[in-house]
TIGU-130409 format. One line per field, with one value per atom (N, C-alpha, C, O): residue number from 1; residue in three letters; atom name; x, y, z. Coordinates in pm, whole numbers, padded with zeros to 5 digits. Example, Ala and Ser with C-alpha at 12.3 -4.5 7.8 and 13.67 -1.06 7.14 Angstrom:
2
pos	(1;1;1;1;2;2;2;2);
code	(Ala;Ala;Ala;Ala;Ser;Ser;Ser;Ser);
site	(N;CA;C;O;N;CA;C;O);
xx	(01319;01230;01320;01424;01285;01367;01290;01341);
yy	(-00569;-00450;-00330;-00332;-00225;-00106;00003;00114);
zz	(00780;00780;00780;00846;00708;00714;00787;00804);
end
This chain:
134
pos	(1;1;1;1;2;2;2;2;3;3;3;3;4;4;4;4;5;5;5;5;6;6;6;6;7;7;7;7;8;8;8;8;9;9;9;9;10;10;10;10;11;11;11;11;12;12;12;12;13;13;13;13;14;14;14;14;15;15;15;15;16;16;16;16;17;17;17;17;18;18;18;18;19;19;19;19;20;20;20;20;21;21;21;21;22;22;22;22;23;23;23;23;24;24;24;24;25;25;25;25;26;26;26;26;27;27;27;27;28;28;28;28;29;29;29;29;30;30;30;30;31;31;31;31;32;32;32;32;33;33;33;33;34;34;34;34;35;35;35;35;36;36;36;36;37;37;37;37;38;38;38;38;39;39;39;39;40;40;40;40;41;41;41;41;42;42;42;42;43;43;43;43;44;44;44;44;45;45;45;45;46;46;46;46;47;47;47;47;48;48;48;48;49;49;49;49;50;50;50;50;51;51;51;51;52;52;52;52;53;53;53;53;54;54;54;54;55;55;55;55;56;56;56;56;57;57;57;57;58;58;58;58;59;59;59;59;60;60;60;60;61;61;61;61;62;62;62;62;63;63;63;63;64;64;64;64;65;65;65;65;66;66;66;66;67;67;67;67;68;68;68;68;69;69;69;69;70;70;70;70;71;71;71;71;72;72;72;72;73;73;73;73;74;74;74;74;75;75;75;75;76;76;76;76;77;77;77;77;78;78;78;78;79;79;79;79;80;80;80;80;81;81;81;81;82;82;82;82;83;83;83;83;84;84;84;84;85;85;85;85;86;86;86;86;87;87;87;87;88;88;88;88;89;89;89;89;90;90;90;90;91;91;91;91;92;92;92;92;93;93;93;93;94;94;94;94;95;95;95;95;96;96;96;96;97;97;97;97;98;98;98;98;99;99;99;99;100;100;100;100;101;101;101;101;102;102;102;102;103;103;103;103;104;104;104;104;105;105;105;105;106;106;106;106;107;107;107;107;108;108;108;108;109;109;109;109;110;110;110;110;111;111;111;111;112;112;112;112;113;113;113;113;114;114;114;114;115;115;115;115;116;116;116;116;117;117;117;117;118;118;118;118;119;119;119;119;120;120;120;120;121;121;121;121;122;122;122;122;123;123;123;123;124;124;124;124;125;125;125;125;126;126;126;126;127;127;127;127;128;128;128;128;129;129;129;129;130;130;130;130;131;131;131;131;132;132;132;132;133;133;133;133;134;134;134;134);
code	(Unk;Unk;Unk;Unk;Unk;Unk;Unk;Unk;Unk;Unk;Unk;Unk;Unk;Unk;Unk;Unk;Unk;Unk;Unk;Unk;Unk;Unk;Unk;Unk;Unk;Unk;Unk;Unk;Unk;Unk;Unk;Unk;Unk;Unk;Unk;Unk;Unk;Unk;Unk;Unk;Unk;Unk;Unk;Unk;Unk;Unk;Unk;Unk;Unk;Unk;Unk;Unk;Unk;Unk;Unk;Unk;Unk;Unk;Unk;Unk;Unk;Unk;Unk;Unk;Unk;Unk;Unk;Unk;Unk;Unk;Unk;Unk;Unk;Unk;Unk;Unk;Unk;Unk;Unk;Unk;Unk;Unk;Unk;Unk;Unk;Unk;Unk;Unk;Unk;Unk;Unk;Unk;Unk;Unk;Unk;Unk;Unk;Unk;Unk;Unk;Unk;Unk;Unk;Unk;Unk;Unk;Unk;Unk;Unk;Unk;Unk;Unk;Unk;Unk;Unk;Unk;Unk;Unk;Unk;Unk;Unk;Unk;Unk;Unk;Unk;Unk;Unk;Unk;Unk;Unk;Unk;Unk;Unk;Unk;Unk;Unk;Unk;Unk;Unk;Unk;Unk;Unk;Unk;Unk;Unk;Unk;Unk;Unk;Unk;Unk;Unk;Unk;Unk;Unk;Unk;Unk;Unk;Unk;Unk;Unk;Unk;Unk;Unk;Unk;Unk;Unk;Unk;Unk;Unk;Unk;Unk;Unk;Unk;Unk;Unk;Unk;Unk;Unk;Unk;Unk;Unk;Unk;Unk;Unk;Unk;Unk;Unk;Unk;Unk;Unk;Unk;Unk;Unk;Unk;Unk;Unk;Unk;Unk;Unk;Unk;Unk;Unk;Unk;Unk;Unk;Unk;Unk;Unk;Unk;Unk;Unk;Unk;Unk;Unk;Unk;Unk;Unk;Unk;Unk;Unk;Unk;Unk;Unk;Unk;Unk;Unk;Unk;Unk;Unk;Unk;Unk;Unk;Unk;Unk;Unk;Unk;Unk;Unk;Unk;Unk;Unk;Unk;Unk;Unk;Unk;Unk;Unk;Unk;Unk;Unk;Unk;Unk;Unk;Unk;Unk;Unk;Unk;Unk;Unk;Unk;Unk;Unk;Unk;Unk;Unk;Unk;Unk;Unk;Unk;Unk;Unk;Unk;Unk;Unk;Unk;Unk;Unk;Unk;Unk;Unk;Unk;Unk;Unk;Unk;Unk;Unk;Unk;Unk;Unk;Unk;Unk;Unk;Unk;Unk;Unk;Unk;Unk;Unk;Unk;Unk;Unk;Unk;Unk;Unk;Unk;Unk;Unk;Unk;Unk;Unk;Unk;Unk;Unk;Unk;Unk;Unk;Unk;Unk;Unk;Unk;Unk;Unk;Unk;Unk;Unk;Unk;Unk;Unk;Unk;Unk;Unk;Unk;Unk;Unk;Unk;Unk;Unk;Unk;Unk;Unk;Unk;Unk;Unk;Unk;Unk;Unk;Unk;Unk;Unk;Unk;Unk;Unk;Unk;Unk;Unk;Unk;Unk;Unk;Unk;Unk;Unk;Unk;Unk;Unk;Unk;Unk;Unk;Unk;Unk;Unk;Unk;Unk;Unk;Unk;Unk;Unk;Unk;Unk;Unk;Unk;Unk;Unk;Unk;Unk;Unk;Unk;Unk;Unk;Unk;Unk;Unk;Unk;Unk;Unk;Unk;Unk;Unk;Unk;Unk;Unk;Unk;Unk;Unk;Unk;Unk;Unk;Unk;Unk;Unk;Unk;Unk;Unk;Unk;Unk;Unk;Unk;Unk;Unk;Unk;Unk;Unk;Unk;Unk;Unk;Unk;Unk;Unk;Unk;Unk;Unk;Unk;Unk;Unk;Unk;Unk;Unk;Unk;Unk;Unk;Unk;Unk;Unk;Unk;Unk;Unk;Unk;Unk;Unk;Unk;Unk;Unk;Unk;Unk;Unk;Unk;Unk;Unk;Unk;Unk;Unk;Unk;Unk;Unk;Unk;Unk;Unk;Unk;Unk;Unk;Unk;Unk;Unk;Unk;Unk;Unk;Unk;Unk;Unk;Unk;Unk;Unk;Unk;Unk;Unk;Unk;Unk;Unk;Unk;Unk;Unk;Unk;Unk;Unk;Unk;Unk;Unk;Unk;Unk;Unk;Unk;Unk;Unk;Unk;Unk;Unk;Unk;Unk;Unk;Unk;Unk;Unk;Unk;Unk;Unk;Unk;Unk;Unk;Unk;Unk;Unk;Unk;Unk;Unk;Unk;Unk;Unk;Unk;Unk;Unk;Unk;Unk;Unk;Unk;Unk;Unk;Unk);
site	(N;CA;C;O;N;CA;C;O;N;CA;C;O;N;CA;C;O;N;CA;C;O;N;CA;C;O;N;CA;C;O;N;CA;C;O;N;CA;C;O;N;CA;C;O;N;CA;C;O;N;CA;C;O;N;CA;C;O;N;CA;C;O;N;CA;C;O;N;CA;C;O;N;CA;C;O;N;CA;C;O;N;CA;C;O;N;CA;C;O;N;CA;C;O;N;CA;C;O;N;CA;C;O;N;CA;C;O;N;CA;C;O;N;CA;C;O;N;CA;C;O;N;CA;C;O;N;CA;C;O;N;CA;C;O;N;CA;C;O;N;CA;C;O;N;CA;C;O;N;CA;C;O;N;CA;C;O;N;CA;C;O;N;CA;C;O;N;CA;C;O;N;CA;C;O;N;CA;C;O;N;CA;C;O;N;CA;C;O;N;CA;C;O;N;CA;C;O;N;CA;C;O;N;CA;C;O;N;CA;C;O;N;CA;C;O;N;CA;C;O;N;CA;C;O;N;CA;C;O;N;CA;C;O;N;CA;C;O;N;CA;C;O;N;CA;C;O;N;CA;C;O;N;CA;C;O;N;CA;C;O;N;CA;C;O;N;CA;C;O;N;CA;C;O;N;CA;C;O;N;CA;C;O;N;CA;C;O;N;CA;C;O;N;CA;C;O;N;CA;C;O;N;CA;C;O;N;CA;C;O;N;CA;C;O;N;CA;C;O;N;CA;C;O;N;CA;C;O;N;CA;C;O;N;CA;C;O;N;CA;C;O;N;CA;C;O;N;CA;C;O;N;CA;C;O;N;CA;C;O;N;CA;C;O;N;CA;C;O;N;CA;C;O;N;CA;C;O;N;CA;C;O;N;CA;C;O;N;CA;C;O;N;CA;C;O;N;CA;C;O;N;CA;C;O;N;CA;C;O;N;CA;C;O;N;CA;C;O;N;CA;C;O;N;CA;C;O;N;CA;C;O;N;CA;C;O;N;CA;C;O;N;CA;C;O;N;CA;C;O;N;CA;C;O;N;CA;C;O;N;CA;C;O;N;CA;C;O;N;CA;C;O;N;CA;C;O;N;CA;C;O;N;CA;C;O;N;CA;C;O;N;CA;C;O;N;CA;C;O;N;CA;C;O;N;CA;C;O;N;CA;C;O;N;CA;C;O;N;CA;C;O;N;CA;C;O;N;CA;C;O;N;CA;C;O;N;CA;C;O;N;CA;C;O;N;CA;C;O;N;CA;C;O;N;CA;C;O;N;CA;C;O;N;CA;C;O;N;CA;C;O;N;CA;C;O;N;CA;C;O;N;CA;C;O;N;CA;C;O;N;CA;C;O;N;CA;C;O;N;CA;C;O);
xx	(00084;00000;00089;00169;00066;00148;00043;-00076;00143;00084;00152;00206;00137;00281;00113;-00003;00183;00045;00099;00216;-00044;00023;00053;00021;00112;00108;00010;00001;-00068;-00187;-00251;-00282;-00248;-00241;-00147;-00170;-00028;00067;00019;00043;-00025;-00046;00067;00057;00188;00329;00309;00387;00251;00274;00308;00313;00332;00386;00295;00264;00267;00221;00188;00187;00123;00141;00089;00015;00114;00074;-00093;-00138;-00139;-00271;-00369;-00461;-00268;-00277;-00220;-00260;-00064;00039;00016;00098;-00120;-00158;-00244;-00308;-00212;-00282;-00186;-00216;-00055;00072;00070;00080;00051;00075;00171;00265;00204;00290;00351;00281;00470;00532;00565;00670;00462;00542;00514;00459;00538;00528;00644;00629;00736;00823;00925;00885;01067;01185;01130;01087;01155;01113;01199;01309;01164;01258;01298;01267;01354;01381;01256;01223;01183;01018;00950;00851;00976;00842;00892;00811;01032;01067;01057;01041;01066;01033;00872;00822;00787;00658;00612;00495;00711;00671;00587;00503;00618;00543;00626;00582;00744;00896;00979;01005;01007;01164;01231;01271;01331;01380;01417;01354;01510;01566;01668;01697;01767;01880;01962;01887;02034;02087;02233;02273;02299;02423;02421;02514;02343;02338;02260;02193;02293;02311;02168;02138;02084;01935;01903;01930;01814;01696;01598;01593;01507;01354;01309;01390;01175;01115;01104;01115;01081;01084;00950;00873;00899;00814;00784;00829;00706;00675;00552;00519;00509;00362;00405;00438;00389;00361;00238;00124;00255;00339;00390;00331;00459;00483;00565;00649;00535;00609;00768;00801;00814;00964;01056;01044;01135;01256;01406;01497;01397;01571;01632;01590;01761;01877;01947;02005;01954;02038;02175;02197;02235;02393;02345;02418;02174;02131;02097;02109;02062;01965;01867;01871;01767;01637;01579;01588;01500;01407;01253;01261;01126;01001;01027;01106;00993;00950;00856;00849;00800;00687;00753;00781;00798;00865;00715;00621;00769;00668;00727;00662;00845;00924;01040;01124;01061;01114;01167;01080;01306;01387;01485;01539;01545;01654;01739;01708;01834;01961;02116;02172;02159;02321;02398;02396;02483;02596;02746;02731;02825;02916;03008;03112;03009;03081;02973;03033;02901;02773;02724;02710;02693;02627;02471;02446;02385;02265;02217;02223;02160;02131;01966;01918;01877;01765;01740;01790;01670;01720;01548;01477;01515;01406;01385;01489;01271;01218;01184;01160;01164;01084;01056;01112;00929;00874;00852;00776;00910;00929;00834;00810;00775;00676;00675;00582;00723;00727;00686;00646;00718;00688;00830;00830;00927;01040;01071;01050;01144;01194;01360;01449;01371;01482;01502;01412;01660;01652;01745;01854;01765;01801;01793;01695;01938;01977;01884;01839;01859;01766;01856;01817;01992;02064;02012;02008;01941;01968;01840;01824;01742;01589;01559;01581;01494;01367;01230;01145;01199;01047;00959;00982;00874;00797;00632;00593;00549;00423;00354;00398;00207;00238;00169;00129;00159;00117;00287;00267;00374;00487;00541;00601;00522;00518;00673;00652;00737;00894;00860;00861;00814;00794;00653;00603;00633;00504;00564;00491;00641;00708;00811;00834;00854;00930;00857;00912;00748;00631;00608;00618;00588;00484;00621;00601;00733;00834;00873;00840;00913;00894;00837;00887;00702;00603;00576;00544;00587;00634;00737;00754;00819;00969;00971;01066;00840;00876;00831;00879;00762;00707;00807;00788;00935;01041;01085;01113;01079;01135;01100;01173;00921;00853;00896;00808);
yy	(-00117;00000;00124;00148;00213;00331;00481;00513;00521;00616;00774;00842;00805;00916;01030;01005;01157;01279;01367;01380;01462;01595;01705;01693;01791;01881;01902;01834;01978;02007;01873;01894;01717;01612;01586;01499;01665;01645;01746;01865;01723;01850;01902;01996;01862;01910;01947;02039;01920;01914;01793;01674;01873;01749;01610;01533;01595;01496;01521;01640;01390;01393;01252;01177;01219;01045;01023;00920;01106;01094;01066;00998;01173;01156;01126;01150;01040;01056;00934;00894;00906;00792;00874;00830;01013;01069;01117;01171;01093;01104;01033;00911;01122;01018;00975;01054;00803;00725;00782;00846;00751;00759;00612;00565;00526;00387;00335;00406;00232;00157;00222;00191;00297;00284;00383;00428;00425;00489;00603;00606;00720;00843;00922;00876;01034;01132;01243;01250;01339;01463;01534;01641;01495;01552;01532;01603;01420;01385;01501;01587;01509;01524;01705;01781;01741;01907;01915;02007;01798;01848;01786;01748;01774;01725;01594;01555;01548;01401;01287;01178;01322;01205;01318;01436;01239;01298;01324;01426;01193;01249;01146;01042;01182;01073;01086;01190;00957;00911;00936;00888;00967;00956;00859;00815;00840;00818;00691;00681;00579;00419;00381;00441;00236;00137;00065;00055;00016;-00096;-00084;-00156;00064;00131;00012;-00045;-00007;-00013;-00009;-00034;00021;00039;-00072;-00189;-00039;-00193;-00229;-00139;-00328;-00356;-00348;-00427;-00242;-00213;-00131;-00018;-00193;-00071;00048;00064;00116;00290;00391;00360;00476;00547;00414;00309;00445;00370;00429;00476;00434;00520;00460;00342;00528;00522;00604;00723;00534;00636;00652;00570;00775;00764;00816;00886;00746;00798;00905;00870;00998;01099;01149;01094;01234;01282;01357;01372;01384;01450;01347;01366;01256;01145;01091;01082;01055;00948;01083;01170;01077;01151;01029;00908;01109;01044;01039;01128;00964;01012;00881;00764;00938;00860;00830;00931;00690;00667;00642;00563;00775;00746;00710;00692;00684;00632;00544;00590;00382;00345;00276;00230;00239;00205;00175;00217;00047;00005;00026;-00029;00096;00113;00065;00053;00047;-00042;00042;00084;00079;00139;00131;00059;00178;00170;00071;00058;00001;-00109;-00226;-00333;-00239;-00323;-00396;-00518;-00314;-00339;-00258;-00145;-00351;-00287;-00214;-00258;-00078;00002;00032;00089;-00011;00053;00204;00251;00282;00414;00407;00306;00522;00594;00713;00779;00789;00899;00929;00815;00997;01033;01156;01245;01150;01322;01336;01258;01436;01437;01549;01653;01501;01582;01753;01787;01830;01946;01975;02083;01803;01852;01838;01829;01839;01855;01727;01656;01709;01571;01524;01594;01422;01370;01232;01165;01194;01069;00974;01022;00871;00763;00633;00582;00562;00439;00344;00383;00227;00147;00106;00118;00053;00127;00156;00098;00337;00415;00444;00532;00365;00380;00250;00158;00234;00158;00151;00231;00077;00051;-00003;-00108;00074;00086;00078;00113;00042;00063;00198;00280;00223;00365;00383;00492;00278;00262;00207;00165;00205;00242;00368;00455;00384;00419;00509;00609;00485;00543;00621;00741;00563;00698;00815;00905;00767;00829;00964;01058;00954;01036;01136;01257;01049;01136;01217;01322;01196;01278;01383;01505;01341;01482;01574;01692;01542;01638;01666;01785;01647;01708;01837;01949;01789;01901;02005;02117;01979;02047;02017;01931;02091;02070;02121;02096;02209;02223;02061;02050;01946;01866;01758;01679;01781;01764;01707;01594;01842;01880;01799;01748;01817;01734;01580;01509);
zz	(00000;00000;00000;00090;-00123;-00085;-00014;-00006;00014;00127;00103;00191;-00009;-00020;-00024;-00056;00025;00064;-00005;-00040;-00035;-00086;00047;00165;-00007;00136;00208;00310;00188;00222;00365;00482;00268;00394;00501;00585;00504;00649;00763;00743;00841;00976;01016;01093;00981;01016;01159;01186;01240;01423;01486;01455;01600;01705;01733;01642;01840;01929;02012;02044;02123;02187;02274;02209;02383;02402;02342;02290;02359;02310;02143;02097;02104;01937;01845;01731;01885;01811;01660;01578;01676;01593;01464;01368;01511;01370;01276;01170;01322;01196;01104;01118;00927;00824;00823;00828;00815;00751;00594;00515;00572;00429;00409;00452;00333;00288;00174;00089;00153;00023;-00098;-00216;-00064;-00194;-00115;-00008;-00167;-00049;-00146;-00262;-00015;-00079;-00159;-00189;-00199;-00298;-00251;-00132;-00290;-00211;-00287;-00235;-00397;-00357;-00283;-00269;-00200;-00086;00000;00036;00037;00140;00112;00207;00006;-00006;00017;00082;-00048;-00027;00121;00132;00246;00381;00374;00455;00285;00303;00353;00389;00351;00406;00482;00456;00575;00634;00636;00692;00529;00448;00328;00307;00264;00151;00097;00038;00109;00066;-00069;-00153;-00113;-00249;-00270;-00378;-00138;-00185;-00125;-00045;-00132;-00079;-00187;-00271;-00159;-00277;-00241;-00122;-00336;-00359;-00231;-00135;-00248;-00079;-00133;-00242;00008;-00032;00078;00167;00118;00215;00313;00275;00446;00547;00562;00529;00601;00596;00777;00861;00798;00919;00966;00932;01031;01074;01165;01282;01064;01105;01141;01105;01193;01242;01395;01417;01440;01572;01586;01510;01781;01879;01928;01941;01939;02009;02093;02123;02120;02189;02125;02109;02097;02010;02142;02235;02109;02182;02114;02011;02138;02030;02140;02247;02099;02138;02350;02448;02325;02405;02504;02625;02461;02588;02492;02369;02590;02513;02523;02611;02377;02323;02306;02291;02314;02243;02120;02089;02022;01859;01803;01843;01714;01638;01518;01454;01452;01336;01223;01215;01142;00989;00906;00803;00901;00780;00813;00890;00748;00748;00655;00581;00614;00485;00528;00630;00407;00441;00320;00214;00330;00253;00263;00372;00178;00203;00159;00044;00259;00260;00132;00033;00143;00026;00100;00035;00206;00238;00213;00233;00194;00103;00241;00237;00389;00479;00473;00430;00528;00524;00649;00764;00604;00726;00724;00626;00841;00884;00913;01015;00833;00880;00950;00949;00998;01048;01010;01017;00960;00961;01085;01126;01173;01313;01297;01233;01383;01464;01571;01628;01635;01777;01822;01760;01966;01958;01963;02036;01927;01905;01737;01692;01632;01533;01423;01300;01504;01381;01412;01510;01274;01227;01218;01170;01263;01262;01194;01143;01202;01110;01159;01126;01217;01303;01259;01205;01291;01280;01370;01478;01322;01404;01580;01696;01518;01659;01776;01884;01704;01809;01864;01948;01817;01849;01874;01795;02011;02122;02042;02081;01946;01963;02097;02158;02120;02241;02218;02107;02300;02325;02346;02426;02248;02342;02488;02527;02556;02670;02750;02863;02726;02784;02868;02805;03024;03115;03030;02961;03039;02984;02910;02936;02781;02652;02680;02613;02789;02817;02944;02974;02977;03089;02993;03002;02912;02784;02701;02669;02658;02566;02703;02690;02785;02894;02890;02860;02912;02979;02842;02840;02744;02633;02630;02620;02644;02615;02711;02672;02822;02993;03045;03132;02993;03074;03217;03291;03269;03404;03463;03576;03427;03451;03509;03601;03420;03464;03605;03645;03665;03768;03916;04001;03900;03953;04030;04079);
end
């Protein structure tokens, strides 16, 4: 099933534990740097070898680890591309709940439930960082 939107169909916002199931998916074929200008993909690859999309149900919630700590994010895009050492890499599209997008090695992202107590403490303080503190 492909799933590619025009602009107009991306809400380009965040999340949040509550709604994060109303993010369009990007699947059924690796995207272009048109999807990704018209906000329908995350992003897209040019310099790896025989992409194709993974076969995975999207959107689904997670936790990336980034340079910062564990982040929430909702993966809408996923693809697998092979590197120029002819290893294959899982990448991720994600949106984090504020809305902007990032792009992550399978690595570096936790698939989670979104009834996961963890990503669920990560989405609130996200969104209320004084909540934090608490």
């Amino acid at each position: 099933m492909t799933e590619a939107h025009d602009a107009e169909d991306i809400d380009g916002g965040g999340f949040d534990f509550d709604d994060w199931d109303r993010l369009k998916p990007f699947t059924g074929r690796v995207a272009s740097l048109e999807d990704v200008q018209a906000k329908a993909a995350v992003f897209a690859l040019g310099d790896t070898q025989r992409p194709y999309p993974m076969d995975m149900e999207l959107p689904q919630p997670a936790i990336w680890w980034d340079d910062d700590g564990e982040k929430p994010a909702i993966i809408v895009q996923a693809e697998i591309h092979t590197n120029s050492d002819d290893e294959e890499m899982e990448v991720y599209g994600l949106i984090l709940p504020d809305g902007d997008g990032a792009v992550a090695l399978s690595e570096d992202v936790d698939l989670v439930d979104a009834t996961d107590a963890t990503w669920r403490k990560l989405v609130q303080d996200y969104i209320d960082p004084s909540a934090a503190d608490d």
